[in-house]
C-alpha positions in Angstrom: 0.0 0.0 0.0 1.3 3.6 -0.8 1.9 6.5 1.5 -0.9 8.8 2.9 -0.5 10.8 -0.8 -2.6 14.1 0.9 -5.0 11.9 2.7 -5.3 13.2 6.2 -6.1 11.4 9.0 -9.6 12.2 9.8 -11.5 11.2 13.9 -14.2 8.2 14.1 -16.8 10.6 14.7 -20.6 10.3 13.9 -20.7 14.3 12.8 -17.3 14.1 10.5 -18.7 10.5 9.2 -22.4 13.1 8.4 -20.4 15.7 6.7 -18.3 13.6 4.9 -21.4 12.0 3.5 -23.3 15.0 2.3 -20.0 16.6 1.3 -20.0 14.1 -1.4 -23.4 14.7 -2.5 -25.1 11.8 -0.7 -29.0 13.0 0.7 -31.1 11.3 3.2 -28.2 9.4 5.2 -26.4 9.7 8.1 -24.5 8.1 10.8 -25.1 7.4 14.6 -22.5 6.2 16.8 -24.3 2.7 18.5 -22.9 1.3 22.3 -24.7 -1.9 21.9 -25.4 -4.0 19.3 -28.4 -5.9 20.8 -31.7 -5.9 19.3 -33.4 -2.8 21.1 -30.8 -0.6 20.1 -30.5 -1.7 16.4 -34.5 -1.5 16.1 -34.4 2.4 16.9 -32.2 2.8 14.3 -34.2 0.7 11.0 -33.5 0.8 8.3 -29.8 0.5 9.1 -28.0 0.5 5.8 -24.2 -0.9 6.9 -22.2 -0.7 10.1 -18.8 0.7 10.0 -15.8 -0.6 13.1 -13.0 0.7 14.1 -10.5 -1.6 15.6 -6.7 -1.8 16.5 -4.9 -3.2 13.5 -2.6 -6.4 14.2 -1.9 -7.6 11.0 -3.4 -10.0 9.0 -6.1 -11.8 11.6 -5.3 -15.6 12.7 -7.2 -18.4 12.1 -11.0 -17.1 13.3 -14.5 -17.7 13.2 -14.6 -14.0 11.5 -11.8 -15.0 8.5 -12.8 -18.4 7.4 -15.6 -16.7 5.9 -15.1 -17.0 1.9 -13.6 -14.4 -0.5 -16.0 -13.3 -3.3 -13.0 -12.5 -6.2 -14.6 -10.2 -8.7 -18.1 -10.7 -8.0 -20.2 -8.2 -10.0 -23.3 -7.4 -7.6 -20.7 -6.0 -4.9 -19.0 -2.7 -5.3 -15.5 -3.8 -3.2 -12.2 -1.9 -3.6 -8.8 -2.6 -2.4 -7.3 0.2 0.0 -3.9 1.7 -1.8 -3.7 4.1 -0.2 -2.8 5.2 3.9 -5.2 7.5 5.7 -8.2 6.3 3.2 -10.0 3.6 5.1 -12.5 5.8 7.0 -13.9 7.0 4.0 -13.1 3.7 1.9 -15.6 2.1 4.8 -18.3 4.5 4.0 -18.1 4.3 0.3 -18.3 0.6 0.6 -22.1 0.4 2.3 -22.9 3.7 -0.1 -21.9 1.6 -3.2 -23.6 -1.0 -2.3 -27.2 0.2 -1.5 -29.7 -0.2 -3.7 -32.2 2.2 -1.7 -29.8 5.5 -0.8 -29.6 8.6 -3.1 -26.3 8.7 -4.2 -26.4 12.1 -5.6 -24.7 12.8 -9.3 -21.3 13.0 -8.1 -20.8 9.3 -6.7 -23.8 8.3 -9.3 -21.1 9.0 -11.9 -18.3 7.6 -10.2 -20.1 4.4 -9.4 -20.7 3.6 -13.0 -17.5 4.6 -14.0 -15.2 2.3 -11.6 -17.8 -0.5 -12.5 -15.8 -2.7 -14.6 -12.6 -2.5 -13.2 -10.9 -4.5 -10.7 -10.8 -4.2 -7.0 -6.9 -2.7 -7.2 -8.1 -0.2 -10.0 -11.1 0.5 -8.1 -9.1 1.2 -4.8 -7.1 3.7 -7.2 -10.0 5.5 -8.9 -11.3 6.5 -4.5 -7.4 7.9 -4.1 -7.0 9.7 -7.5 -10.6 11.3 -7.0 -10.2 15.0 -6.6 -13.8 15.4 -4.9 -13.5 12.1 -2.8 -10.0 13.4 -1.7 -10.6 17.2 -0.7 -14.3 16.4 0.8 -12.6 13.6 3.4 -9.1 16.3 4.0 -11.8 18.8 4.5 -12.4 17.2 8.4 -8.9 17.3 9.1 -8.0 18.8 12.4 -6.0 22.0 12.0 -2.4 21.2 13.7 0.1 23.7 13.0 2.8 21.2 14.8 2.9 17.9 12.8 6.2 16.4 12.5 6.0 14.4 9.3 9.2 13.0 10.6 8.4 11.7 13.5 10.5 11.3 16.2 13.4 9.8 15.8 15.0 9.3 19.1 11.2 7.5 19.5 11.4 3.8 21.0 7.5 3.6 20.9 5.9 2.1 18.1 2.5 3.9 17.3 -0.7 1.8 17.2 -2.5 1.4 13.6 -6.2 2.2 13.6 -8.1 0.7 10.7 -12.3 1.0 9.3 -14.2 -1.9 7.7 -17.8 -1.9 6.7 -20.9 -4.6 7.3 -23.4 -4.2 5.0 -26.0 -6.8 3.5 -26.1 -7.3 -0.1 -28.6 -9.7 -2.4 -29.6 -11.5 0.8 -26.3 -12.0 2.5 -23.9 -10.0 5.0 -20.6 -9.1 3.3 -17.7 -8.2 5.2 -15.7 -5.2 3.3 -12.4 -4.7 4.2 -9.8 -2.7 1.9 -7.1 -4.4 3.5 -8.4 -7.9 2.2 -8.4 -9.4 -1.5 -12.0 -9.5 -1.7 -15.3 -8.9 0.3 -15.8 -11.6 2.5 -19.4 -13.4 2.6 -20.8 -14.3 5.9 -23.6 -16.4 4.8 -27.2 -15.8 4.0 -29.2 -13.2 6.0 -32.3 -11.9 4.5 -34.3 -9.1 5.2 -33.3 -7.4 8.4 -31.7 -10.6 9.8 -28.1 -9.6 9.3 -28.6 -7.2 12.1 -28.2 -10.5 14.4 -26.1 -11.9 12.5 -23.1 -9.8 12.7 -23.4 -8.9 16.5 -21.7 -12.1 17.1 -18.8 -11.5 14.3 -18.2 -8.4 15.5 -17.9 -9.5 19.4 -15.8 -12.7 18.2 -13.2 -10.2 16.7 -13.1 -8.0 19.9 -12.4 -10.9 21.8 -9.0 -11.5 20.0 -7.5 -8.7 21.7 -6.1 -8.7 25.3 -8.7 -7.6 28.1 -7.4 -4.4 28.7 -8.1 -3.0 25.0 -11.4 -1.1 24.7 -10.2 1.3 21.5 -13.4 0.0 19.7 -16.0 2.5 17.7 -19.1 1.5 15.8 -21.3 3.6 13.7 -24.0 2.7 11.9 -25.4 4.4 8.6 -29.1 4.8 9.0 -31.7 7.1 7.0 -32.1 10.8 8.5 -33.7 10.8 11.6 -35.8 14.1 11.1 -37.3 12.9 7.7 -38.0 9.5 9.7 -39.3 11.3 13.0 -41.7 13.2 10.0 -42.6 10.7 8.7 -44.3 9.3 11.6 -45.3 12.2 12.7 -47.5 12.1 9.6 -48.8 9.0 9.6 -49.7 9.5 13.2 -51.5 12.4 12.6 -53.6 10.5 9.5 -53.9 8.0 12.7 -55.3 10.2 14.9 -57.6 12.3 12.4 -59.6 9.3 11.5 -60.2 8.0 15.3 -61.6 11.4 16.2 -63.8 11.2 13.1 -65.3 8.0 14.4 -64.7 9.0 18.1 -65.0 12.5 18.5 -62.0 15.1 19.6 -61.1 13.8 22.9 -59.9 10.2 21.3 -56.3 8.9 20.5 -55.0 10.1 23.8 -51.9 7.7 23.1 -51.0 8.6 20.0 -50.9 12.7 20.9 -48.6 11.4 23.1 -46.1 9.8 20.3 -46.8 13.0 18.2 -45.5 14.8 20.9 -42.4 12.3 22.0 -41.5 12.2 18.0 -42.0 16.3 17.9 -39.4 16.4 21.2 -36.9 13.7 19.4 -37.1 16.6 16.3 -36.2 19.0 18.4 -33.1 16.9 20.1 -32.2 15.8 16.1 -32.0 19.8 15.1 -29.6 20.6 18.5 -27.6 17.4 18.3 -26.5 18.8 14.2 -26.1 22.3 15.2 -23.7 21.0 17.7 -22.0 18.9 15.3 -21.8 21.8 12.7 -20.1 23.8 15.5 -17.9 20.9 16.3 -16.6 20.6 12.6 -15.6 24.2 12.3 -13.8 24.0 15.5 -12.1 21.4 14.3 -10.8 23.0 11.2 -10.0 26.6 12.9 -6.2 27.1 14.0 -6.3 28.7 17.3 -3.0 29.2 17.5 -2.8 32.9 16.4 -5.3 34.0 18.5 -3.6 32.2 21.4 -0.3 34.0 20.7 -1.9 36.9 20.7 -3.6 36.8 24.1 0.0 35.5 25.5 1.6 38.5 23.4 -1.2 41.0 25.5 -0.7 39.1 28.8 2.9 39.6 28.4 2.9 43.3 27.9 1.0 43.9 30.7 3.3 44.4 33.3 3.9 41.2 35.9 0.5 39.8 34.3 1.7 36.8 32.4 4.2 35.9 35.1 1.7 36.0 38.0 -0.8 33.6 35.7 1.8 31.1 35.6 3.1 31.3 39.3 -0.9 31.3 39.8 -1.3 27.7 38.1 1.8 26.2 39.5 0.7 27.3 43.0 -2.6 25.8 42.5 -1.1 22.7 41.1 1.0 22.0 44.2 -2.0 22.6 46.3 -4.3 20.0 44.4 -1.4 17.3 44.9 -0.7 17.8 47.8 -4.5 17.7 48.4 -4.5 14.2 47.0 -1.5 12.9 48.8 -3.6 14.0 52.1 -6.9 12.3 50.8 -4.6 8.8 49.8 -3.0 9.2 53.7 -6.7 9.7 55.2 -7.8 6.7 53.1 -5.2 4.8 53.8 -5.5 4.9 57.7 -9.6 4.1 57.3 -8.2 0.8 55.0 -6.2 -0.7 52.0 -9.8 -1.1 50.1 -10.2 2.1 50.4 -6.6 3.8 49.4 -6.4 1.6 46.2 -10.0 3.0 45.1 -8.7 6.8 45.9 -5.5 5.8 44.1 -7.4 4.6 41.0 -10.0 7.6 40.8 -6.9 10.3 40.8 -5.6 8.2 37.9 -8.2 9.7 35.8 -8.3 12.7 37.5 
């Protein structure tokens, strides 16, 4: 695989993975961040078009439940590229359940790219994403603004930096596929019709988690489901037709329940609207260089007389004080029992 070749690294996040979508010209999508893979979450979420995992990378995986799955080489129905690329496989994981659907709105852009890239080979494919000018500048345009990268590195450096990689689930003609850039092929995990390959890959997902020691928790799953407000409007509407006929037959004081779920679905709008302003916010911030305007408050503290001087002597004076407040709060602990001092110990820890 080639160097990063102006791919930046860009954060497993549900509002980057959003706005990386609709950069691209993709409409009525987005992507939600899931703790739990059991049934109740998964069923808030339907229609759930392809999950994507993020997962410590170790190399090519042993001998597993998850790998003896079969390669598909060159299977026509499945959109699958090979990653050629560093810094790609975020976006590479999204294309692959976007490709794939045969229900999202693809938008011209990717429309056009899909049909072009559709006779050629997985390597081809994987170089078609790279050399895509749109594709490219759309997924650089969530990188965070650091004015202090060392492409370098460090080369006094004994510790060797952990590889992070994305793959994609995603149903396709009946079965749950397995796309991974990394692999020669999308891997088929067996028949799974309808919504069933929401159970189905719970248990592939947990076996490959399971590989890893106990202390590793680096994990992130996102799922790519349709836009909440259009489906909280949606029921909102048919609700309303609902509710409209009851009071017909029943009069005005009827369907007391289902004012209620007008109501609940009209609050989770509400939360939807907030939760993408904030995310909107947080891309910005994560694109802004602050590091002007913190020169220049340093530069104004400085000038003032004594000022920038007594900040510092300020926070070093109140850093002594809060360790020395937490050796006292370990002593205390310890003389009430050992139970005790270890739990003290381990909350200051992640203090």
């Amino acid at each position: 695989m080639a160097d990063s070749g102006n791919w930046c690294l860009i954060e497993s996040d549900p509002g980057v993975f959003t706005g990386l979508i609709k950069g691209i010209g993709v409409s009525g999508v987005q992507v939600e961040e899931i703790y739990s893979i059991d049934k109740e979450t998964l069923e808030d979420l339907k229609p759930v078009h392809g999950l994507i995992f993020l997962f410590k990378w170790q190399g090519r995986d042993p001998a597993s439940a998850t790998n003896q799955a079969p390669i598909e080489y060159e299977n026509p129905d499945i959109f699958f590229a090979q990653q050629v690329i560093t810094n790609a496989c975020a976006t590479q994981a999204i294309l692959s359940i976007l490709l794939n659907s045969r229900t999202i709105e693809l938008g011209e852009e990717l429309s056009n790219f899909k049909t072009f890239v559709s006779d050629f080979p997985a390597e081809i494919k994987g170089h078609a994403i790279s050399n895509s000018d749109v594709i490219r500048a759309v997924h650089n345009s969530f990188a965070r603004s650091d004015p202090f990268i060392n492409e370098m590195g460090d080369p006094n450096s004994k510790e060797k930096e952990d590889l992070f990689h994305f793959i994609a689930y995603t149903p396709i003609n009946g079965c749950l596929y397995e796309l991974d850039g990394l692999q020669e092929g999308p891997r088929n995990h067996g028949p799974a019709e309808g919504d069933a390959w929401l159970e189905k890959v719970g248990p592939i997902i947990q076996e490959r988690m399971a590989r890893y020691e106990g202390g590793e928790i680096r994990f992130n799953l996102m799922a790519v489901v349709d836009d909440r407000i259009k489906v909280y409007q949606e029921k909102v509407a048919a609700y309303e037709a609902q509710l409209k006929t009851l009071q017909d037959k029943e009069g005005a004081d009827a369907g007391a329940w289902l004012k209620g779920e007008i109501e609940n679905l009209r609050g989770d709008i509400v939360k939807e609207e907030g939760k993408r302003e904030k995310q909107a916010r947080e891309n910005k911030l994560r694109r802004h260089n602050f590091i002007p305007m913190i020169y220049e408050i340093l530069k104004g503290l400085a000038q003032e007389e004594g000022r920038l001087e007594g900040l510092i002597e300020e926070g070093r004076t109140r850093a002594k004080a809060e360790a020395e407040n937490a050796k006292q709060r370990k002593a205390a602990a310890a003389a009430a029992g050992g139970d005790d001092a270890g739990a003290e110990e381990d909350v200051d820890m992640y203090d």
